[in-house]
MARNUDREN-261483 format. One record per residue: residue number from 1; residue in one letter; x, y, z of N, C-alpha, C in turn. Coordinates in nm, 3 decimals. Example, Ala and Ser with C-alpha at 12.3 -4.5 7.8 and 13.67 -1.06 7.14 Angstrom:
2
nr,rest,nX,nY,nZ,caX,caY,caZ,cX,cY,cZ
1,A,1.319,-0.569,0.780,1.230,-0.450,0.780,1.320,-0.330,0.780
2,S,1.285,-0.225,0.708,1.367,-0.106,0.714,1.290,0.003,0.787
***
This chain:
78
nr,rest,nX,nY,nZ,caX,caY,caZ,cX,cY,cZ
1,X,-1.022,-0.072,-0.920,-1.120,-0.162,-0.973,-1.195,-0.095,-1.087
2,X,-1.248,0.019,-1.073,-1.295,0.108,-1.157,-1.223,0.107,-1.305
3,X,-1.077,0.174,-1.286,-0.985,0.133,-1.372,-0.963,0.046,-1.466
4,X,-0.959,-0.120,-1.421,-0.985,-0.208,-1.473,-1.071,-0.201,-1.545
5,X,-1.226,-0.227,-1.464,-1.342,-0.213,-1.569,-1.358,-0.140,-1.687
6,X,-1.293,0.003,-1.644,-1.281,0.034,-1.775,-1.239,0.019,-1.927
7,X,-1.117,-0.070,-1.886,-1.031,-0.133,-1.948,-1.086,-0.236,-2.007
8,X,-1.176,-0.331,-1.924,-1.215,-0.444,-2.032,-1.158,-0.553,-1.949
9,X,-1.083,-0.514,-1.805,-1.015,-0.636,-1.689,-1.089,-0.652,-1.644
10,X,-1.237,-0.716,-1.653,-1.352,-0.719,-1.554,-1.244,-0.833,-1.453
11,X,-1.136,-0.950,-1.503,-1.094,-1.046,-1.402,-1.019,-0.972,-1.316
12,X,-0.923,-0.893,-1.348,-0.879,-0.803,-1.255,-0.932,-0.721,-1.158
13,X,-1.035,-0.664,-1.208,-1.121,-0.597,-1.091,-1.191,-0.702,-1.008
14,X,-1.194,-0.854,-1.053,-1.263,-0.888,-0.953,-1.190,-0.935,-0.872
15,X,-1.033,-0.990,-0.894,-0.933,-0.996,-0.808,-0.872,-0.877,-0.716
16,X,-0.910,-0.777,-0.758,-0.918,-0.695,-0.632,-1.020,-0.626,-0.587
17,X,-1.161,-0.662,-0.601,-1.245,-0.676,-0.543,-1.272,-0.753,-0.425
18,X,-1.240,-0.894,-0.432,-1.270,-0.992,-0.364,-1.136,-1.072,-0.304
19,X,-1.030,-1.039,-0.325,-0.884,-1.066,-0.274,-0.765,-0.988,-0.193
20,X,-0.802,-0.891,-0.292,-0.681,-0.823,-0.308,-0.705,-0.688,-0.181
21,X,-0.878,-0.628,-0.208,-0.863,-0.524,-0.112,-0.953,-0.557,0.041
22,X,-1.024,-0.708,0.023,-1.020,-0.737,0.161,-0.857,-0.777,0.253
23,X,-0.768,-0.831,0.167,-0.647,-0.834,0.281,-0.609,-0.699,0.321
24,X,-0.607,-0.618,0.221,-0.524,-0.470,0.203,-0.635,-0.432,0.357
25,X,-0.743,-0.449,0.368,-0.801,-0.432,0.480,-0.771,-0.468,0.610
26,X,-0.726,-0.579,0.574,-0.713,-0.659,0.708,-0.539,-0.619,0.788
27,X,-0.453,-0.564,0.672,-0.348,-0.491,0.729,-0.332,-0.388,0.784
28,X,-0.456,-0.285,0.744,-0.482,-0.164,0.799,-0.524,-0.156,0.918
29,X,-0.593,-0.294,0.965,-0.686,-0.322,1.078,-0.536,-0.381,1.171
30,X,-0.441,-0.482,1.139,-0.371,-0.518,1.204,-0.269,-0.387,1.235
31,X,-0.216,-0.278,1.160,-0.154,-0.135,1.184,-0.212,-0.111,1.308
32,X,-0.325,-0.064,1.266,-0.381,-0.013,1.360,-0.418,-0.074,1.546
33,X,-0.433,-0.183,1.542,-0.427,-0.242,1.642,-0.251,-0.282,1.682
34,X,-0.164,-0.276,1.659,-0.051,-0.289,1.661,-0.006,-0.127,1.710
35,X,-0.019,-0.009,1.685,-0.021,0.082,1.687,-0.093,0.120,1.777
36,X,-0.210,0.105,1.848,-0.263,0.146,1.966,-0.232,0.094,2.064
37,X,-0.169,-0.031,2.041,-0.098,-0.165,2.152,0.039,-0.088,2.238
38,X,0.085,-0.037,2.105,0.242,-0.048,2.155,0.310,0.105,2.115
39,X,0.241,0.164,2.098,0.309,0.307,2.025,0.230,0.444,2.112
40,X,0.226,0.419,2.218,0.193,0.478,2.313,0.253,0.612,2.399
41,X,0.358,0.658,2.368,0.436,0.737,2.420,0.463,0.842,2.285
42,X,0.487,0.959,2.319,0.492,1.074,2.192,0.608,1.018,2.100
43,X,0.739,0.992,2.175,0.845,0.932,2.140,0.844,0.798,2.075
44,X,0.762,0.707,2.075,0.699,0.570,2.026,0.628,0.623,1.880
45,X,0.540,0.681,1.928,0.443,0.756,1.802,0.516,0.832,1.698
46,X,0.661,0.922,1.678,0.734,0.936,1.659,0.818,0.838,1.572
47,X,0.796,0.765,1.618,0.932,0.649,1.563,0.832,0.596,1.460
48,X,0.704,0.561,1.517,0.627,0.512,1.421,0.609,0.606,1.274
49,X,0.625,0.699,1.273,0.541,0.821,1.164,0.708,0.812,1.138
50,X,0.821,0.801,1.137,0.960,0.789,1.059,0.967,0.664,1.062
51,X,0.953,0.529,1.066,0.920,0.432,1.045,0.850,0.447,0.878
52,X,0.698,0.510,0.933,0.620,0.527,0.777,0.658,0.558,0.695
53,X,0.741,0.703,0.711,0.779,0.764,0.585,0.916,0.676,0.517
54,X,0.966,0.645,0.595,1.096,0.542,0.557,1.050,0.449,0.435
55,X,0.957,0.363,0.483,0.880,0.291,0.405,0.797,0.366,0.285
56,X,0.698,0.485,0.286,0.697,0.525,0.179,0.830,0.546,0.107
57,X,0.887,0.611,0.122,0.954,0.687,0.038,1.067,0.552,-0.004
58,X,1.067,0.478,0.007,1.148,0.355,-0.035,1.065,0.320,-0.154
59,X,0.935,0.301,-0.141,0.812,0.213,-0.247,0.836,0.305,-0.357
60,X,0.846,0.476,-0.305,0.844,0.533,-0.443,0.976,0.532,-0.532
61,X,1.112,0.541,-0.423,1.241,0.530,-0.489,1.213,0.375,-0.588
62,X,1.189,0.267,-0.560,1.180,0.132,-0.582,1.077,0.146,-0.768
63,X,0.911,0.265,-0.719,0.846,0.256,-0.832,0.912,0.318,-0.966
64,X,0.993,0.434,-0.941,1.083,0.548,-0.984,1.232,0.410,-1.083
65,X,1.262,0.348,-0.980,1.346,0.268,-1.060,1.316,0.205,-1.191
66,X,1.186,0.107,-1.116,1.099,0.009,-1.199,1.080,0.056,-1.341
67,X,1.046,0.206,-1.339,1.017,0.292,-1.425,1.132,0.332,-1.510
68,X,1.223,0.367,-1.479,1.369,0.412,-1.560,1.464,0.318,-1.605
69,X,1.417,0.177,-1.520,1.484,0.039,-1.633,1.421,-0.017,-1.704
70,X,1.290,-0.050,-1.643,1.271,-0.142,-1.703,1.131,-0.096,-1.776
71,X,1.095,0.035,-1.753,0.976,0.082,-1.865,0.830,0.096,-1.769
72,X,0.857,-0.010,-1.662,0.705,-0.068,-1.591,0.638,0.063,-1.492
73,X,0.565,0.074,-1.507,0.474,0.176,-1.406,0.392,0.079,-1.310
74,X,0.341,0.170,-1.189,0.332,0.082,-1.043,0.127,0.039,-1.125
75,X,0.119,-0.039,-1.060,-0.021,-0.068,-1.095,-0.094,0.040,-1.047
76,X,-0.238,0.068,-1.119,-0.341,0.190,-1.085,-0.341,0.192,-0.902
77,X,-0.403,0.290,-0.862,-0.399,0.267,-0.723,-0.309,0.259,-0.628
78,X,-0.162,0.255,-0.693,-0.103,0.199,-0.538,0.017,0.283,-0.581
***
């Protein structure tokens, strides 16, 4: 958001001000309750944390692409 502003995106910062990082909230909140529900065993907890990294490391192979075809860099922040 900061970012933006700087920039002169005051609309952008307010779309993720008021959109963008209350959902981003509300997924962290659903993780997390999903994750204390059911990931209960060392071996569960486990799967979960290679689960995660799976998923990172996909977003960055994916940003890494974005970047070497088609020019685009991932938005500030993420």
């Amino acid at each position: 958001m900061a970012f933006c502003e700087r920039a002169g995106l005051a609309e952008t910062a307010e779309l993720y001000r008021n959109q963008i990082q209350p959902d981003e909230g509300w997924h962290v909140d659903l993780g997390h309750r999903v994750l204390t529900r059911y990931a209960i065993s060392p071996d569960d907890q486990e799967k979960a944390r290679r689960a995660v990294e799976a998923v990172l490391d996909l977003a960055v192979k994916v940003q890494r692409k974005q970047f070497q075809e088609m020019n685009l860099s991932h938005a500030p922040g993420c």
